[in-house]
N, C-alpha and C positions, 0 to 999 in steps of 0.2 A: 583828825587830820586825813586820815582814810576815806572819811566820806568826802571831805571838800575836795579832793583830789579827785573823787570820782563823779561829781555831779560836775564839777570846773567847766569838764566840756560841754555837758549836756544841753546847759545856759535854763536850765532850769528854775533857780533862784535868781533872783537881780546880784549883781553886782556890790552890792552895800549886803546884801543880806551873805554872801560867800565870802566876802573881806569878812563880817563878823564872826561867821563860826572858822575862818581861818586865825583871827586873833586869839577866839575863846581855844582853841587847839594848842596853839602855841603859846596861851599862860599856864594850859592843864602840861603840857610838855615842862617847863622854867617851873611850875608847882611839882612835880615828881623830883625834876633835879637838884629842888632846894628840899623837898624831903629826903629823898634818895641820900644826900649830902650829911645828916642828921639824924639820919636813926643807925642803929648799930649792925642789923640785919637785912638791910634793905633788897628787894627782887634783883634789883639791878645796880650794882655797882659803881655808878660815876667814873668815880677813879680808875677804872677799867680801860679809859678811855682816853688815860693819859700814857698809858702805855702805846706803841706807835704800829705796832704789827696786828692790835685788837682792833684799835682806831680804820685800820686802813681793810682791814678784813670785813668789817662789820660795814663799812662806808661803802667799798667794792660789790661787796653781797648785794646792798641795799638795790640801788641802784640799777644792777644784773638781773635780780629778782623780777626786777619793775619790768625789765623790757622782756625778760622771759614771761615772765605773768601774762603779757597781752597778744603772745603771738597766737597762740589758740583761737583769740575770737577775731586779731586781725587778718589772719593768710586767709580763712573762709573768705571773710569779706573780700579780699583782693581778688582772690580768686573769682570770684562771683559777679561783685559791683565792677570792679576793676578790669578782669579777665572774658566776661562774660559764661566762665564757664554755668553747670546745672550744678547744684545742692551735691548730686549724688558725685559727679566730678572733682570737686573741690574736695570733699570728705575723703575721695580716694587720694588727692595727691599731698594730704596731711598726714597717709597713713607711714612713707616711705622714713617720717619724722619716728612716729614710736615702732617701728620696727627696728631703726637704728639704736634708738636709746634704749628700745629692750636687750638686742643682741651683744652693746657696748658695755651694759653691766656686769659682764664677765670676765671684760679686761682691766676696770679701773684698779681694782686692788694691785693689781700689777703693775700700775703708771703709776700709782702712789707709792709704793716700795721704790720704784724706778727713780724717780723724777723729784719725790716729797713733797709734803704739804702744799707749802709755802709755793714751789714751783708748780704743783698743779693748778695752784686758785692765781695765781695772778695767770696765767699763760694764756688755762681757759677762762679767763673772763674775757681777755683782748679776745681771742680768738672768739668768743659767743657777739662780743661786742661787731667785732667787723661782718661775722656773718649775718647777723642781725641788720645790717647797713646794706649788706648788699640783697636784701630781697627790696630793696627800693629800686633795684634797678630790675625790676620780674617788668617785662611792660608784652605789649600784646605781639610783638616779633620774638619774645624766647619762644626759642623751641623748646619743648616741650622736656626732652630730654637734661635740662638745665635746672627746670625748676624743678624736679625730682632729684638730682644729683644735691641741690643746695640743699632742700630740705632733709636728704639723708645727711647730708655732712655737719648741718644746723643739729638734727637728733643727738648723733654719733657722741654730738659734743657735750647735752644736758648732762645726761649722772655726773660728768668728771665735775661739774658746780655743785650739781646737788649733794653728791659724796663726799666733795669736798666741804 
């Protein structure tokens, strides 16, 4: 499922040949869930899944995961193809992101004591979510100062998902 996901864009395969290894994924997925279902040990639990706080944790992650996964190789590019900034440019204005999230992992244990579980993982997903939304609006009139401010405050915000 990983791979057709990842070539989808490329347009690498035809069309018929990405529908089929998206079917053969999705019967090896429906083949784990009917063994899953049937052995007494299984990796992964099904039924796990009928509980409603697992369900929506693991569905939320998912999803969060995906969009956090691609900012790395997308702001370069933005900044770059997009921005016209150099190489060396864009790498600096990615850095103001792990400076945040390194500096921020000092606090989370505290926002988690604070706040709990449950309320740190839905709050910051929204909030990784909108941030995420708004570097669509980075265009070649930010000032400069803005897109550093986002990309701090986009950081600031990882550990609290990934802790969580």
């Amino acid at each position: 499922m990983s791979y057709v996901l990842e070539i989808f864009g490329e347009h690498a395969l035809g069309l018929g040949e990405v529908l089929g290894l998206l079917m053969l994924s999705l019967t090896l997925i429906a083949g784990y869930g009917f063994h899953a279902t049937r052995t007494a040990f299984p990796l992964l639990q099904m039924s796990l899944f009928r509980i409603r706080t697992f369900n929506a944790a693991v569905s939320g992650s998912f999803f969060t995961r995906l969009g956090i996964g691609g900012v790395p190789f997308l702001l370069p590019l933005l900044y770059q193809v997009g921005l016209g900034f150099t190489p060396v440019q864009s790498g600096l204005l990615i850095m103001p992101q792990a400076i945040a999230a390194m500096s921020s992992k000092f606090i989370i244990p505290k926002i988690l004591d604070r706040v709990g579980y449950r309320g740190v993982l839905i709050s910051n997903t929204v909030i990784l979510g909108l941030l995420l939304m708004l570097f669509a609006t980075i265009g070649q009139t930010t000032p400069l100062w803005a897109i550093l401010a986002q990309a701090f405050c986009y950081g600031a915000s990882l550990p609290c998902n990934i802790r969580a």
